[in-house]
C-alpha positions, -999 to +999 in steps of 0.1 A: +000+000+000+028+020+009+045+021-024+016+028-045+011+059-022+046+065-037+039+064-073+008+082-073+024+111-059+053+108-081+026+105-110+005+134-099+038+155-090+049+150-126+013+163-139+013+189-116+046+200-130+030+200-168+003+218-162+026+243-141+048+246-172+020+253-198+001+276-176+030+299-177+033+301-217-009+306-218-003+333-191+024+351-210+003+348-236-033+362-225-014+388-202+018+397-216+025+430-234+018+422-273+044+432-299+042+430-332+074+419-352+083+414-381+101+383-396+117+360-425+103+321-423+124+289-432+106+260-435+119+225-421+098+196-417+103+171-384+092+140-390+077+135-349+062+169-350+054+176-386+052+212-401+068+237-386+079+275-399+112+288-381+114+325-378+141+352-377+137+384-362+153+415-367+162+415-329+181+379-335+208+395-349+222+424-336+252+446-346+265+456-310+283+491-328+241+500-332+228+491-304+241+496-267+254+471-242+258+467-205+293+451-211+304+432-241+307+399-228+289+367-238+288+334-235+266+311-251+232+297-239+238+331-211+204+348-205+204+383-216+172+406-219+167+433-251+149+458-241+125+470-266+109+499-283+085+506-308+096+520-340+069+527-366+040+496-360+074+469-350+092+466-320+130+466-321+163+464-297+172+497-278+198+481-254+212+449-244+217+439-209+234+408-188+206+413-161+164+419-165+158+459-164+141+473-134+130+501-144+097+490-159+106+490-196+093+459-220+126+436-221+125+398-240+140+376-224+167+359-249+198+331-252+223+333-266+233+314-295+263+326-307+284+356-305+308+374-329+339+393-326+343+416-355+379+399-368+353+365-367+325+381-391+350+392-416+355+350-418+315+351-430+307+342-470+302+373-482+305+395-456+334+426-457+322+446-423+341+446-391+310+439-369+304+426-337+274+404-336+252+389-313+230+360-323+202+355-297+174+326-294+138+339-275+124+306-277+096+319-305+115+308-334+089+281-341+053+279-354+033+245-358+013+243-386-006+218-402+010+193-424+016+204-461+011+242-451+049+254-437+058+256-476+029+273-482+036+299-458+076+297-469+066+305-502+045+337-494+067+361-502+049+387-490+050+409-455+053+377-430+048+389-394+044+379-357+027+388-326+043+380-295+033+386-262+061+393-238+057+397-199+068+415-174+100+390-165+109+387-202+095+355-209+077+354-246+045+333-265+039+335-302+004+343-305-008+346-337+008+349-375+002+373-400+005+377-435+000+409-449-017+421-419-044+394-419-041+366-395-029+328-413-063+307-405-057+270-404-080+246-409 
C-alpha cells in the first residue's frame, strides 16, 4: 500500500509540473504586453512533430556598434534581456543587458546562441564589415502548422509577421501569425 502511495504522488507530481509549465506560456500569452514583429520564415519539416515554420527576427541578430550594451561579454546559452521599443508599428532592440531591467521597460528575455567578434564576421561568406554580432534565441523561433502548409507559408513572399506577447520578466509566447496584416487561418 505504501508504495503505490509513492507512485501516485510521483505521477501526480509530474502532472502537476506539466500543467505548471503550460500555464505559464498561456499566461504570457493572455497577459503579456503584445508586440508586433516582423520576420523572414524557413521551413523544415520534423518527422515526430510535422510542419513547422522557423522564424528570424530582426532583434536575432544584432550589430553591438548599433545598439548599446551593459558590457560586451557573452557566452553562449547566457540569459540576456533586449529591451525594446516601438519604432513605426514593430518593435526593435534599444539596449542589451546581462541582467532583467528594473525600471519597468518591455525587455524579452533571450539566449544566446552565438556571438561574434568583428575579426570572426570578416571570416563570413560574403561579408566585408568589421561587426560585432550577437546572435540570440527567444524561444519563438517556431510555429506549428498543419501538415503540407509550412511551404505554403515559406513561399509567401509577401510581409510575414508575428505577434508575441512578452511579460513583465521577459519571458515570450507567439500568438498569432500574420500575413499581410491578416491573421494565417488553419483549418
Amino acid at each position: 500500500m505504501r508504495h503505490r502511495k509513492k507512485f501516485v504522488f510521483a505521477v501526480a507530481l509530474q502532472i502537476a509540473i506539466l500543467l505548471v509549465m503550460m500555464g505559464m506560456k498561456w499566461s504570457t500569452a493572455a497577459f503579456g504586453t503584445k508586440i508586433l514583429l516582423e520576420t523572414a520564415p524557413v521551413d523544415p519539416w520534423d518527422m515526430f512533430r510535422g510542419d513547422y515554420v522557423i522564424l528570424s527576427y530582426e532583434i536575432s541578430e544584432l550589430d553591438l556598434s548599433q545598439v548599446p550594451v551593459d558590457k560586451n561579454d557573452f557566452h553562449q546559452n547566457e540569459t540576456v534581456y533586449v529591451q525594446l521599443k516601438k519604432q513605426g508599428k514593430y518593435w526593435t532592440a534599444a539596449s542589451i543587458s546581462h541582467r532583467r531591467p528594473d525600471d519597468g521597460s518591455l525587455a524579452i528575455k533571450g539566449k544566446v546562441r552565438l556571438y561574434m567578434e568583428p575579426q570572426d564576421t570578416r571570416k563570413l561568406e560574403g561579408s566585408r564589415e568589421n561587426k560585432e554580432l550577437l546572435i540570440l534565441d527567444y524561444g519563438i523561433e517556431s510555429f506549428f502548422v498543419p501538415q503540407h502548409q509550412g511551404k505554403e507559408i515559406e513561399q509567401e513572399r509577401r510581409s510575414l509577421e508575428v505577434e508575441a506577447s512578452v511579460d513583465r520578466w521577459g519571458n515570450s509566447a507567439l500568438v498569432r501569425l500574420l500575413i499581410d496584416g491578416q491573421e494565417v487561418e488553419f483549418q
